[in-house]
Backbone of each chain as ProteinMPNN parsed JSONL, in Angstrom:
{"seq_chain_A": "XXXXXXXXXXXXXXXXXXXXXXXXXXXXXXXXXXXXXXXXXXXXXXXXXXXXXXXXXXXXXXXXXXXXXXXXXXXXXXXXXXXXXXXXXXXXXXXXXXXXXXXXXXX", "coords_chain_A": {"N_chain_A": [[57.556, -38.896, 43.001], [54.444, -40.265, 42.027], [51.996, -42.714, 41.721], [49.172, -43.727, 39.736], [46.495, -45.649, 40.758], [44.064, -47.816, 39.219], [41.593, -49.86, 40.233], [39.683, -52.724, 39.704], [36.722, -53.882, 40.679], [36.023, -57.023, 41.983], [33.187, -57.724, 41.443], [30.309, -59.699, 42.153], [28.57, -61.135, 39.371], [29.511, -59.073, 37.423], [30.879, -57.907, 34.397], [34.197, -58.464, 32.849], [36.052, -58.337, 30.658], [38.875, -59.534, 30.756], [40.888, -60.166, 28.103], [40.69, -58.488, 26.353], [41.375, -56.09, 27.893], [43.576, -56.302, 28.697], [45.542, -56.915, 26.148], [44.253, -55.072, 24.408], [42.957, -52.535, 25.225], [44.545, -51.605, 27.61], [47.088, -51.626, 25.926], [46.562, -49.933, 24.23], [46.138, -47.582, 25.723], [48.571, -47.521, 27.022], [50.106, -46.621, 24.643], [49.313, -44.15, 24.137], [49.357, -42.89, 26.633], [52.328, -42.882, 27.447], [54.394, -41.527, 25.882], [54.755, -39.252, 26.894], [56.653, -37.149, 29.077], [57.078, -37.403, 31.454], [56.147, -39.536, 32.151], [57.238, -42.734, 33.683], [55.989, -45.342, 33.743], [54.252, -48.658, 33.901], [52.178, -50.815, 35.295], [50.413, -53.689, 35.06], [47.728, -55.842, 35.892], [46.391, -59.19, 36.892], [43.731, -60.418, 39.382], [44.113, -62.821, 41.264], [43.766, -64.402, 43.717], [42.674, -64.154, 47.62], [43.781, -63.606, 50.739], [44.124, -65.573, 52.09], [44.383, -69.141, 50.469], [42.061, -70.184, 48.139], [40.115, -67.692, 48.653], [38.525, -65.51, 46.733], [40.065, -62.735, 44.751], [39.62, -59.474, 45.726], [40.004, -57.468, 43.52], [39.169, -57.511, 40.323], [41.18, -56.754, 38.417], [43.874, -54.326, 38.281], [45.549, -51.506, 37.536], [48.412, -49.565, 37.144], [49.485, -46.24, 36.835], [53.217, -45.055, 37.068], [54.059, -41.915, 37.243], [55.915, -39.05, 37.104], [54.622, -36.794, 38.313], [51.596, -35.604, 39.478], [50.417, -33.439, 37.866], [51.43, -34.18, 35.441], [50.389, -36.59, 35.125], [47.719, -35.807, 34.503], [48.411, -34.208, 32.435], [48.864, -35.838, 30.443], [46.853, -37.57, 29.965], [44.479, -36.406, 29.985], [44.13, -35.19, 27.436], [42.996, -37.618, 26.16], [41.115, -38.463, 27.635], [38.733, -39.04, 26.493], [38.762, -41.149, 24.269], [39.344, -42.935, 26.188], [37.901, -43.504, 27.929], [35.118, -44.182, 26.363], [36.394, -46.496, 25.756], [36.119, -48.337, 27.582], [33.455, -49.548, 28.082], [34.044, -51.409, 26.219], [34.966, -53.646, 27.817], [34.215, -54.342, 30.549], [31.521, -53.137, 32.688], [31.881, -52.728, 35.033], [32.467, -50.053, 37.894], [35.634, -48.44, 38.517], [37.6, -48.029, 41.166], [39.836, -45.398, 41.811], [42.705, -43.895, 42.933], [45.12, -41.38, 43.602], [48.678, -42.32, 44.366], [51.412, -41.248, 46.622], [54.249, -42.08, 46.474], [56.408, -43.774, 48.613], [58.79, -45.961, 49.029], [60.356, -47.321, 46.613], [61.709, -50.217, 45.169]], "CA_chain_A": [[56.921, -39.899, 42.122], [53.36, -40.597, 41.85], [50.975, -43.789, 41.252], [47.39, -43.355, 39.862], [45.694, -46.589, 40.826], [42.841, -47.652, 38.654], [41.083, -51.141, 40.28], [38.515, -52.794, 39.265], [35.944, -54.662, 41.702], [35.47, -58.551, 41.802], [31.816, -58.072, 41.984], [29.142, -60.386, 41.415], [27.037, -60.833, 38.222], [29.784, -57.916, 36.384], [31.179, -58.378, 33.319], [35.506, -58.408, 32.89], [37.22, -59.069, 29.535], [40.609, -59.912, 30.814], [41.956, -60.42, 26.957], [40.227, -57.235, 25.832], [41.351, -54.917, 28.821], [45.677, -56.432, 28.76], [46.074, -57.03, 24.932], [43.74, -54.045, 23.547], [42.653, -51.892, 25.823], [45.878, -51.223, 28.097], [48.202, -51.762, 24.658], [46.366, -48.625, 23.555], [45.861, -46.344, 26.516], [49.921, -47.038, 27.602], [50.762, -46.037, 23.724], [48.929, -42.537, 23.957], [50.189, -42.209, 27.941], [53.259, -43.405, 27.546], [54.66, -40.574, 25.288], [54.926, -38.216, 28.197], [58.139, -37.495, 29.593], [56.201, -37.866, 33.021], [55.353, -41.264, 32.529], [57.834, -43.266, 34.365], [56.272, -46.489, 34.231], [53.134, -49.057, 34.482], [51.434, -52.166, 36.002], [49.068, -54.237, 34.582], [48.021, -57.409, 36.757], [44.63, -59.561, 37.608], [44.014, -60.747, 40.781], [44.023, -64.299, 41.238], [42.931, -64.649, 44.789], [42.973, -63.158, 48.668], [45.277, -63.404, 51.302], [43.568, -67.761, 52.162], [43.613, -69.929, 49.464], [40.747, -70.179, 47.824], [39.151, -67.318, 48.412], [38.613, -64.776, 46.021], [40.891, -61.357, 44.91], [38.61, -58.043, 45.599], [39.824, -56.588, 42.443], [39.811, -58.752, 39.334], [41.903, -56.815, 37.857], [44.58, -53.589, 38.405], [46.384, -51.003, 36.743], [49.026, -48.351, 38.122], [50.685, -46.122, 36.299], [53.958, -44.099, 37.342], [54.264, -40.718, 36.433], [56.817, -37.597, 37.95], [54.012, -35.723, 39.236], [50.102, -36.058, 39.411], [49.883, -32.733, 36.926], [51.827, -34.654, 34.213], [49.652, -37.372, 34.581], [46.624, -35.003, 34.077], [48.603, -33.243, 30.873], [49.12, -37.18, 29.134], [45.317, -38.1, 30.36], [43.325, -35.482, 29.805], [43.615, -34.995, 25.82], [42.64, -39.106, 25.281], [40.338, -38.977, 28.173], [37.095, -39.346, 26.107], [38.578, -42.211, 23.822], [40.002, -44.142, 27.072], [36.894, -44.148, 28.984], [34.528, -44.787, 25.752], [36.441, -48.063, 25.211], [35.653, -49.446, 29.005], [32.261, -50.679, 27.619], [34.198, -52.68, 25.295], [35.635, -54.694, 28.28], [33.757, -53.657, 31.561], [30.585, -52.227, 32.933], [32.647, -52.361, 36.65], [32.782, -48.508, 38.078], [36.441, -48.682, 39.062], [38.545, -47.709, 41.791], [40.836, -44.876, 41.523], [42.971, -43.0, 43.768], [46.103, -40.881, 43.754], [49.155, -42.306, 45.368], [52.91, -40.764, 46.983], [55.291, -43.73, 46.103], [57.674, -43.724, 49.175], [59.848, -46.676, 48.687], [60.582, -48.164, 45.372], [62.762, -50.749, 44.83]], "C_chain_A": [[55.512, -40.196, 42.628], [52.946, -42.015, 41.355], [49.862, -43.661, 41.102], [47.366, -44.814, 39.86], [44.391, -47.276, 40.18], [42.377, -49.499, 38.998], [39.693, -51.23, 40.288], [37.873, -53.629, 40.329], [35.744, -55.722, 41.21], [34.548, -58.911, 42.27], [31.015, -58.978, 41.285], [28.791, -60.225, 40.429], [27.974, -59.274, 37.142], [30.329, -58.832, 35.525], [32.931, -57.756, 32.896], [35.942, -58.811, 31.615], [38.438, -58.649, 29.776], [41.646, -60.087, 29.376], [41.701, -58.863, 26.178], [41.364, -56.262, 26.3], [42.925, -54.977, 28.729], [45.513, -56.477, 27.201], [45.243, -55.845, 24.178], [43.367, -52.374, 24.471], [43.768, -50.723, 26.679], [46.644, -50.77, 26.829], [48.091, -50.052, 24.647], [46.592, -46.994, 24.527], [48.117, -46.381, 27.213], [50.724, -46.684, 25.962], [50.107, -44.632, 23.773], [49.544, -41.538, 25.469], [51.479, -41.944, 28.079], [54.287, -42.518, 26.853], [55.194, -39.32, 26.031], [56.413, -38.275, 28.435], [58.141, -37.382, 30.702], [56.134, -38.831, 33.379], [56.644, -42.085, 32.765], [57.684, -45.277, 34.846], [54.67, -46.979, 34.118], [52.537, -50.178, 34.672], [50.59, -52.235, 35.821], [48.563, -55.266, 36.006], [46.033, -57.682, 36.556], [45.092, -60.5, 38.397], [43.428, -62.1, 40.748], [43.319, -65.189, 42.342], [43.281, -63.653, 46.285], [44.073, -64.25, 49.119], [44.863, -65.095, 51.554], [43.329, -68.027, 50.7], [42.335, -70.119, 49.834], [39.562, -69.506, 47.939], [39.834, -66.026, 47.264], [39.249, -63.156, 46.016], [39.357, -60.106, 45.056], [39.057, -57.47, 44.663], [39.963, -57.736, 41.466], [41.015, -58.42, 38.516], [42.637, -54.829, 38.398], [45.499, -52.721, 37.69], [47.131, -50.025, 37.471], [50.187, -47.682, 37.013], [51.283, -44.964, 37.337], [53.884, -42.8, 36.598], [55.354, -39.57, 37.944], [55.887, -36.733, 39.046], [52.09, -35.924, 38.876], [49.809, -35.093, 37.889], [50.459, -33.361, 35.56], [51.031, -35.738, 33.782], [48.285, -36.979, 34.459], [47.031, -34.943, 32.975], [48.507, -34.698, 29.831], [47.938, -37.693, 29.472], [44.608, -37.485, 29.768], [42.799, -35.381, 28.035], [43.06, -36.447, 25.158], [41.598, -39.259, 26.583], [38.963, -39.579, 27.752], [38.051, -40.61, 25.505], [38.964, -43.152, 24.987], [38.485, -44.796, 27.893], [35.853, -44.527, 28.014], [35.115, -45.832, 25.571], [36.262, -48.973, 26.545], [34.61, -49.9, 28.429], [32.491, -52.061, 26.806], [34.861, -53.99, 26.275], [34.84, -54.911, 29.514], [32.541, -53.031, 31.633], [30.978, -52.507, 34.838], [33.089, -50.716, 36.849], [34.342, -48.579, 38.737], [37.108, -47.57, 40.138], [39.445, -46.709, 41.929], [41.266, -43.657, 42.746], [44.47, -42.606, 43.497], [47.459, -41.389, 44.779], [50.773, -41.545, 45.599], [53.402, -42.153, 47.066], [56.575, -42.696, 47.262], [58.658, -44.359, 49.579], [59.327, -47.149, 47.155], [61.753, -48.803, 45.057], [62.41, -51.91, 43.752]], "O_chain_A": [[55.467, -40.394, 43.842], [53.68, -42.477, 40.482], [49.187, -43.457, 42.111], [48.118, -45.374, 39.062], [43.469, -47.177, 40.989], [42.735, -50.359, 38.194], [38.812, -50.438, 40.625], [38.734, -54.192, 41.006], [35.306, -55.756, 40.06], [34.413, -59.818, 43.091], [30.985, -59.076, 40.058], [28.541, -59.043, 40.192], [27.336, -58.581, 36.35], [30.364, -60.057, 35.636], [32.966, -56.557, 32.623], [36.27, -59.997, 31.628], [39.028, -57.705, 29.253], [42.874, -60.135, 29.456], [42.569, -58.288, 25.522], [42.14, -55.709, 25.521], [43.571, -53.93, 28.687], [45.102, -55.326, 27.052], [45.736, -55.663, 23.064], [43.675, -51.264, 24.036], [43.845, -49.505, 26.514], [46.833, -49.562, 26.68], [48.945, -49.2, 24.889], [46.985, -45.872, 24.209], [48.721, -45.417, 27.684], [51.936, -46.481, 26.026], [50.837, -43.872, 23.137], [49.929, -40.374, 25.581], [51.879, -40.964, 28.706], [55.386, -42.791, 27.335], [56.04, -38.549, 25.578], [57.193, -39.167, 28.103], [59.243, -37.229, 31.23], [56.064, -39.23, 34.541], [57.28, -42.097, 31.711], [58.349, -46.069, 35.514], [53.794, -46.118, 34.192], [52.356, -50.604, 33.531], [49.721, -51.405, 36.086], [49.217, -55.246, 37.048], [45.042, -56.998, 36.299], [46.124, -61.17, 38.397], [42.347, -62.372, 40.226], [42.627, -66.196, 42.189], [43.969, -62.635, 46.207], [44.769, -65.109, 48.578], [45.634, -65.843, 50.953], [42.525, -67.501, 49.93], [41.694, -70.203, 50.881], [38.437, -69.925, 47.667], [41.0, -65.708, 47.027], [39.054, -62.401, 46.969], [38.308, -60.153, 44.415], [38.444, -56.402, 44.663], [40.676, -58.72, 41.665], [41.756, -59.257, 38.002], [41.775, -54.09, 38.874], [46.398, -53.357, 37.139], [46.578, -49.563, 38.469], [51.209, -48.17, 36.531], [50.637, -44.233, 38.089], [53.65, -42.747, 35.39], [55.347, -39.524, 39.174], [56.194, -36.218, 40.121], [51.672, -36.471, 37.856], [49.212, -35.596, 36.937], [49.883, -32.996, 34.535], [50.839, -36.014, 32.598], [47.53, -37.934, 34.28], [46.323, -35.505, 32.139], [48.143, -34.632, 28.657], [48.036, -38.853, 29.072], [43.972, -38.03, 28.866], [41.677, -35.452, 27.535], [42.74, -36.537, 23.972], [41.141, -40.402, 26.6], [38.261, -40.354, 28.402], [38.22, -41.375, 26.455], [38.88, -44.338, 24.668], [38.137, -45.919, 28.258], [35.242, -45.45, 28.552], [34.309, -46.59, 25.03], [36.274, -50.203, 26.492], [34.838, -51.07, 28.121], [31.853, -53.105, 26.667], [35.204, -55.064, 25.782], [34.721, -56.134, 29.592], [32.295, -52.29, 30.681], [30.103, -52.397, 35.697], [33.907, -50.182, 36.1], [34.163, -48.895, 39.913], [37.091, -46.365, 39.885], [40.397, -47.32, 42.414], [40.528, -42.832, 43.286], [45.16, -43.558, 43.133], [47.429, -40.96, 45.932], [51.324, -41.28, 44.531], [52.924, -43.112, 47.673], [57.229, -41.672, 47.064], [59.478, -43.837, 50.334], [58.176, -47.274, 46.74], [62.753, -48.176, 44.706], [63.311, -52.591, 43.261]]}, "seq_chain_B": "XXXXXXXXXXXXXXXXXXXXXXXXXXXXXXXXXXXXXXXXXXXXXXXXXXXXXXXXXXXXXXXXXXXXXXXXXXXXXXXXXXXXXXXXXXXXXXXXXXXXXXXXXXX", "coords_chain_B": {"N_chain_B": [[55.322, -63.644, 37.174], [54.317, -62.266, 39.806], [52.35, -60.216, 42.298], [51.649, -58.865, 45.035], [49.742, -57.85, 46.884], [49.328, -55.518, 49.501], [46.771, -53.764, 51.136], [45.666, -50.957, 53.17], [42.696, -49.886, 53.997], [41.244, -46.714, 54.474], [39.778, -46.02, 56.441], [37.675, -43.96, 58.76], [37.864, -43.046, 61.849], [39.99, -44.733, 62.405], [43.133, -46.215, 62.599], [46.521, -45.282, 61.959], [49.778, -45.019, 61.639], [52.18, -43.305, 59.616], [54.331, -42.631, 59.394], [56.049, -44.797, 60.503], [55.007, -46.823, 59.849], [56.635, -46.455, 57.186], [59.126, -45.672, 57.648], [59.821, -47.798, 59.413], [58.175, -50.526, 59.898], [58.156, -51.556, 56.885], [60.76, -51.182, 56.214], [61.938, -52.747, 57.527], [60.73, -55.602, 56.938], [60.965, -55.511, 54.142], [63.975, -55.981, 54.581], [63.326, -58.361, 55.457], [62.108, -60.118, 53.879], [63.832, -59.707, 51.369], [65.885, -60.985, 50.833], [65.482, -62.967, 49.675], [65.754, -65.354, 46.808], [63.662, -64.903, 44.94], [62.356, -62.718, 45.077], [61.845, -59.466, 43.507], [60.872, -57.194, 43.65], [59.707, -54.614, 45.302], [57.437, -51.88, 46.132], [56.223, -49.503, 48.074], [53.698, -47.301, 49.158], [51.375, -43.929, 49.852], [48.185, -42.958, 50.004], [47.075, -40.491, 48.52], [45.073, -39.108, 47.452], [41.113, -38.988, 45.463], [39.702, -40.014, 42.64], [38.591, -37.298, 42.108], [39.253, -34.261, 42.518], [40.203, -33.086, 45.887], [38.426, -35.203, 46.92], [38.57, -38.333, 48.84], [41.21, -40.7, 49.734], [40.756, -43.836, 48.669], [42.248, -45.624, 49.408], [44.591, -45.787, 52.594], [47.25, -46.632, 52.485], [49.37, -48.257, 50.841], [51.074, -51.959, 49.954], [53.336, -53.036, 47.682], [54.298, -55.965, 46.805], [56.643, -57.858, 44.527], [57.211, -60.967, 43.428], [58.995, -63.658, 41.72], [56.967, -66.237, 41.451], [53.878, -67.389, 43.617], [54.802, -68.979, 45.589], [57.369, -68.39, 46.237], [56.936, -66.12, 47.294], [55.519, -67.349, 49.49], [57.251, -68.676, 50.613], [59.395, -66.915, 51.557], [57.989, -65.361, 53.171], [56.771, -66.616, 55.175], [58.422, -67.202, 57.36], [59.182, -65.067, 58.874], [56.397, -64.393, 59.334], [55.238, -64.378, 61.871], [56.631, -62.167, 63.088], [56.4, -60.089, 61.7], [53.321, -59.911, 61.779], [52.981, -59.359, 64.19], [53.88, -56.815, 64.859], [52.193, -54.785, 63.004], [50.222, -53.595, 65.445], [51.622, -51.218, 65.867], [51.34, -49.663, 64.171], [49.17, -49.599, 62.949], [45.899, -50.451, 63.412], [44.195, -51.386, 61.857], [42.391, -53.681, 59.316], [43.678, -55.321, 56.921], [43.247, -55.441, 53.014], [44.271, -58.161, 50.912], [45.727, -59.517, 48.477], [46.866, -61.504, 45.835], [48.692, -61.41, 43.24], [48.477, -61.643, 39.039], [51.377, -60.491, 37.231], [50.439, -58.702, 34.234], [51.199, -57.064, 32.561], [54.382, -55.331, 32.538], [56.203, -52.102, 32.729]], "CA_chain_B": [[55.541, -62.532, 37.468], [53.181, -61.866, 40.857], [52.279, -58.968, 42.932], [51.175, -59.345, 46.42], [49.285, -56.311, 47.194], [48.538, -55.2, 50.909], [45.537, -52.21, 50.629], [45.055, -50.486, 54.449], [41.294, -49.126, 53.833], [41.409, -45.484, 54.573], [39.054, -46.272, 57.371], [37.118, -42.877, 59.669], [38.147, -43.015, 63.275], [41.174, -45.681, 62.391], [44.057, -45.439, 63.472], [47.37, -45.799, 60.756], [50.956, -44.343, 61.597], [52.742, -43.5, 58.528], [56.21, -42.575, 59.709], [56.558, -46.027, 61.663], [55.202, -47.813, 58.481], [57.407, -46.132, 56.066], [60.507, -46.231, 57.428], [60.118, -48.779, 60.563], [57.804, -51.321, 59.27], [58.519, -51.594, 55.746], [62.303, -51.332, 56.172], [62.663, -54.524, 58.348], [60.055, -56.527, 56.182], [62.005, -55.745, 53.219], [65.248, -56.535, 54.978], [63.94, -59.988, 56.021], [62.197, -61.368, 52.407], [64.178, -59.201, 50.116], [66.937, -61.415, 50.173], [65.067, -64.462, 49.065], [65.916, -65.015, 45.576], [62.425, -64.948, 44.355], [62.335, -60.943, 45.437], [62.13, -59.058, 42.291], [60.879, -55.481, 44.088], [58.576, -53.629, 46.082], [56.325, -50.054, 46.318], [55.369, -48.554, 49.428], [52.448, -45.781, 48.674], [50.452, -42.896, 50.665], [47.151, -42.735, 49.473], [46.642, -38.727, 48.561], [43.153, -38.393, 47.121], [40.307, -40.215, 44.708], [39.875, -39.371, 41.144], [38.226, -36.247, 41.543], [40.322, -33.124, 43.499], [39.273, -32.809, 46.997], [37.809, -36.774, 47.603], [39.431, -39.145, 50.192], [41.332, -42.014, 48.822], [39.985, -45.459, 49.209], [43.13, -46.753, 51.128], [45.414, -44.902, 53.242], [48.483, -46.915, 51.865], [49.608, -49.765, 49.671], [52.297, -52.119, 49.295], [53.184, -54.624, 46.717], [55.594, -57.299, 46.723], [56.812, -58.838, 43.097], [58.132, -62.182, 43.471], [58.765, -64.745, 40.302], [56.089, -66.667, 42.113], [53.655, -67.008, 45.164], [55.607, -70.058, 46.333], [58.459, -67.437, 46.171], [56.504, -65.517, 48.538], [55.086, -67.503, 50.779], [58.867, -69.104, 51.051], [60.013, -65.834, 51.887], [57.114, -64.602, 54.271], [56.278, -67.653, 56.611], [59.842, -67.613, 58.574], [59.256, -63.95, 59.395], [55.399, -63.751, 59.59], [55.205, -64.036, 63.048], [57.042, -60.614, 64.149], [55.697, -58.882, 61.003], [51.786, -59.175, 62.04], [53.149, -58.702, 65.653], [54.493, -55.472, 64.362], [51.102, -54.381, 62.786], [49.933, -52.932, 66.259], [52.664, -50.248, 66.215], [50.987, -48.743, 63.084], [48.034, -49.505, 62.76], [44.034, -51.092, 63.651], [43.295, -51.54, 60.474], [42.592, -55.014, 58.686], [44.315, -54.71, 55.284], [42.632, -55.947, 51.954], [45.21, -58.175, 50.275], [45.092, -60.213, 46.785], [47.526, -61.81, 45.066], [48.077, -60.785, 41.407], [49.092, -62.402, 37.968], [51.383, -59.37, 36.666], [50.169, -58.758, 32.673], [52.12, -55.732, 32.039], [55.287, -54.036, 33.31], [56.98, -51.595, 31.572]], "C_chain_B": [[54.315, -62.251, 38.85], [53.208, -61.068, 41.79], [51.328, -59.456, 43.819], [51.076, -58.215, 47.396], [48.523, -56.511, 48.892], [48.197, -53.828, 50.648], [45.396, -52.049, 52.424], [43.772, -49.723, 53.553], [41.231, -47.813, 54.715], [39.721, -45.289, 55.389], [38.429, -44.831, 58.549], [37.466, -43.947, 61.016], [39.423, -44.467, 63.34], [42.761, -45.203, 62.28], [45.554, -45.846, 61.971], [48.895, -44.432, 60.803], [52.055, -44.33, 60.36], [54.167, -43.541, 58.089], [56.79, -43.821, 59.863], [56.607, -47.441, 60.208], [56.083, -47.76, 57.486], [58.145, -46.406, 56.316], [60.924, -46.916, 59.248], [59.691, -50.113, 59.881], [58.469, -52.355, 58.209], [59.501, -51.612, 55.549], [62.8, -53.043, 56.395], [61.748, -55.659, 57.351], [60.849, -56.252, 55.058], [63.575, -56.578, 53.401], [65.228, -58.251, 54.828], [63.123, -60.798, 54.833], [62.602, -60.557, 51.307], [65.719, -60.224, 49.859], [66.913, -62.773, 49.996], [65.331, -64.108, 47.325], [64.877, -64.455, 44.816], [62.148, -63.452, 44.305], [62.289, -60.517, 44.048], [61.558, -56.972, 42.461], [59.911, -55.341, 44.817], [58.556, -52.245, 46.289], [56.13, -49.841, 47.626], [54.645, -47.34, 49.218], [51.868, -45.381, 49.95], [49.76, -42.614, 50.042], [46.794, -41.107, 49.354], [45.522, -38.757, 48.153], [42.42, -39.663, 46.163], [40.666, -39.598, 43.748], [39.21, -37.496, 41.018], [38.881, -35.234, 43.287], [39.375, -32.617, 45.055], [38.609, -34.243, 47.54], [38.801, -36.809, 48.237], [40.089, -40.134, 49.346], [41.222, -43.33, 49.719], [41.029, -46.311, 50.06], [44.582, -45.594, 51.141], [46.804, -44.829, 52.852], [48.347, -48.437, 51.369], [51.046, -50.136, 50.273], [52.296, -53.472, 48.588], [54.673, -55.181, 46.847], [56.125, -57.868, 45.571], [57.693, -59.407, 43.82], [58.076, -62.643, 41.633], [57.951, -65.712, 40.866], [54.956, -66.435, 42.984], [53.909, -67.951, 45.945], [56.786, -69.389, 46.996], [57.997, -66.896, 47.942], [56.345, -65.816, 49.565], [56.667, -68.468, 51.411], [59.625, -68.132, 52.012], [59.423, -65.159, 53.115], [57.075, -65.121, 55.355], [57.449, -67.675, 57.53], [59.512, -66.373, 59.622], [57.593, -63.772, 59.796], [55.005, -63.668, 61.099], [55.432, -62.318, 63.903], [56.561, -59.571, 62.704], [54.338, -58.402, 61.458], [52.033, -58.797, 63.475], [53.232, -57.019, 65.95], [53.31, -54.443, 64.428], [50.396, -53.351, 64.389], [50.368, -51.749, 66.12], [52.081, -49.19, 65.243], [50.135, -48.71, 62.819], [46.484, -50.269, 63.284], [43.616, -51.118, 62.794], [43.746, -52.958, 59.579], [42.948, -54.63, 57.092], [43.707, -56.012, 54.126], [44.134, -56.329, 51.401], [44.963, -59.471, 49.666], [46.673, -60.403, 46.858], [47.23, -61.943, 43.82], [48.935, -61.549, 40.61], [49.533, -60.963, 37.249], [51.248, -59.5, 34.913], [51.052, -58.237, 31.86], [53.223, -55.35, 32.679], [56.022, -53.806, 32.664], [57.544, -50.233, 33.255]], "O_chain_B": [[53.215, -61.974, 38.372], [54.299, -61.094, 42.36], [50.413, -60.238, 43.562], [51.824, -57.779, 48.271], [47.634, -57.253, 49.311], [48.903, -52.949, 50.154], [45.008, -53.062, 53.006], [44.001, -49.069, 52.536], [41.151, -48.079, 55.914], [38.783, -44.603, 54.981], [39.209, -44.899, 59.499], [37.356, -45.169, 61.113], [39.593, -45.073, 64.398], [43.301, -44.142, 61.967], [45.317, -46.714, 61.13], [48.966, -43.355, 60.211], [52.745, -45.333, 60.179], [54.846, -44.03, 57.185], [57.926, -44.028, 59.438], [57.387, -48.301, 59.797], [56.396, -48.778, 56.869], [58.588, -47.39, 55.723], [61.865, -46.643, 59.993], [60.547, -50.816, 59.345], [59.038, -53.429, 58.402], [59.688, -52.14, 54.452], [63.477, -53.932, 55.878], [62.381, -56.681, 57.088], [61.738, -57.103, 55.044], [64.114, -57.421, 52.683], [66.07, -59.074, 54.469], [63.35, -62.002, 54.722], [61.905, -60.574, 50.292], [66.445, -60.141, 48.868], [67.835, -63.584, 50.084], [65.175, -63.033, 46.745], [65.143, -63.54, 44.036], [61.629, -63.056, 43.262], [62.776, -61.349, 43.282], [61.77, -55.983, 41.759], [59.154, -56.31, 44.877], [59.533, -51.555, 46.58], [55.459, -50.807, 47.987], [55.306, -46.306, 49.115], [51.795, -46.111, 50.938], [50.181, -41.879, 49.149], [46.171, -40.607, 50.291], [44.796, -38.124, 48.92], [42.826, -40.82, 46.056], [41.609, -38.809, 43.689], [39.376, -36.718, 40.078], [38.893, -35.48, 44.493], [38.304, -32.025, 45.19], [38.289, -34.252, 48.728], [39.696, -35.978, 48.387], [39.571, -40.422, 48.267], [41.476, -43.665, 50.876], [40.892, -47.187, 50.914], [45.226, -44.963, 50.303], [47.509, -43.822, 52.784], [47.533, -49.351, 51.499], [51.882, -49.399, 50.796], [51.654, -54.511, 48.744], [55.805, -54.708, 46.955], [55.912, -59.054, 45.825], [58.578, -58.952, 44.545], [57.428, -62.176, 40.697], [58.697, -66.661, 40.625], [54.835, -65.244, 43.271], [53.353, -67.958, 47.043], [57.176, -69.721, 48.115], [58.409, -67.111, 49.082], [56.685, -65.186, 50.566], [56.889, -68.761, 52.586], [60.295, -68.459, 52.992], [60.093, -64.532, 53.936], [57.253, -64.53, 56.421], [57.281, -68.293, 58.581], [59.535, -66.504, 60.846], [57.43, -62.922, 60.671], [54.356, -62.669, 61.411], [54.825, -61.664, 64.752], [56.425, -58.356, 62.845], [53.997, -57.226, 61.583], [51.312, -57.931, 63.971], [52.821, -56.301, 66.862], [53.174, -53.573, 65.288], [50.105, -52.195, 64.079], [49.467, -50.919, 66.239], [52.28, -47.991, 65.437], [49.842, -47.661, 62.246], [47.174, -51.125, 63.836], [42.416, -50.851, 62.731], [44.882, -53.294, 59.242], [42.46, -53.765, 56.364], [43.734, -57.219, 54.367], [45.047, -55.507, 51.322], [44.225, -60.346, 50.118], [47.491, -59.809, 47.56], [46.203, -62.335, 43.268], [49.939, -62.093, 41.07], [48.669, -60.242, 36.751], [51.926, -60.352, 34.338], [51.562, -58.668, 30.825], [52.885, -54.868, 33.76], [56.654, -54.607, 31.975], [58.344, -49.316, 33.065]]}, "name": "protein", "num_of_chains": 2, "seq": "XXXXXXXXXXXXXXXXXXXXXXXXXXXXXXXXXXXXXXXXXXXXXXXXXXXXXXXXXXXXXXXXXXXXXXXXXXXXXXXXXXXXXXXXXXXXXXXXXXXXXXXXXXXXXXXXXXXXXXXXXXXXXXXXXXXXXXXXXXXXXXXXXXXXXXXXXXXXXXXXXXXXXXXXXXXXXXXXXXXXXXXXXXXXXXXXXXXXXXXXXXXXXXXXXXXXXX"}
């Protein structure tokens, strides 16, 4: 099992639509991913704060999806990659985060 | 729904044992707040690569926590936090980036 990671930075002076990015944005990109028989799964979230109250989360916001194997989540990516990443402007001008992970507990 | 993400930063010349974390670490910390009610699951990840084939990935390993809270959590954490960050030596030198999240999505 696999996790692609996609976070976003809680930088200064950017620009986040939190109602955009969970109710339109996500909706859409986990109905075209989600189809796969790879896809196994996925996590939305925004980050609320760090590890001390009151100070601030380093990502504002997070996504992860599961998939069987990294190449499945290439084969359900790749054919919607242009409309997924043309609609970040509509929520985002944050360069995000992304890295490949091996899921070795899950409970 | 909240996720209580610890990020190790995939740090040059740092040090991060993965055996000890996977199934030393991470075993006994599960053991000792998974059986708070509030528990609702946890990930353990190995960071394999960035977005493009051949990068580094931005943190070495993850893990997230879902509680039904972060009262949940910190109910569950503070009895034990003592011998957990004690622990931390055994695996690693590396200060870990960690947020608490409002989950949006999980499917």
């Amino acid at each position: 099992m696999v996790k692609i990671s996609i976070l976003y930075p809680n930088s200064k002076g950017s620009r986040f639509d939190l109602s955009y990015y969970s109710q339109t944005h996500m909706p859409m990109a986990i109905d075209l991913l989600g189809t796969h028989t790879g896809f196994k799964g996925v996590s939305v979230e925004h980050g609320l704060g760090g590890a001390t109250p009151g100070t601030e989360a380093t990502y504002v916001a997070m996504c992860h999806y599961h998939f069987d194997a990294v190449e499945s989540f290439m084969a359900a990516f790749t054919p919607h990659a242009a409309i997924l990443q043309n609609d970040m402007q509509n929520y985002t001008d944050i360069e995000p985060v992304i890295q490949v992970n091996e899921v070795l507990i899950s409970r």
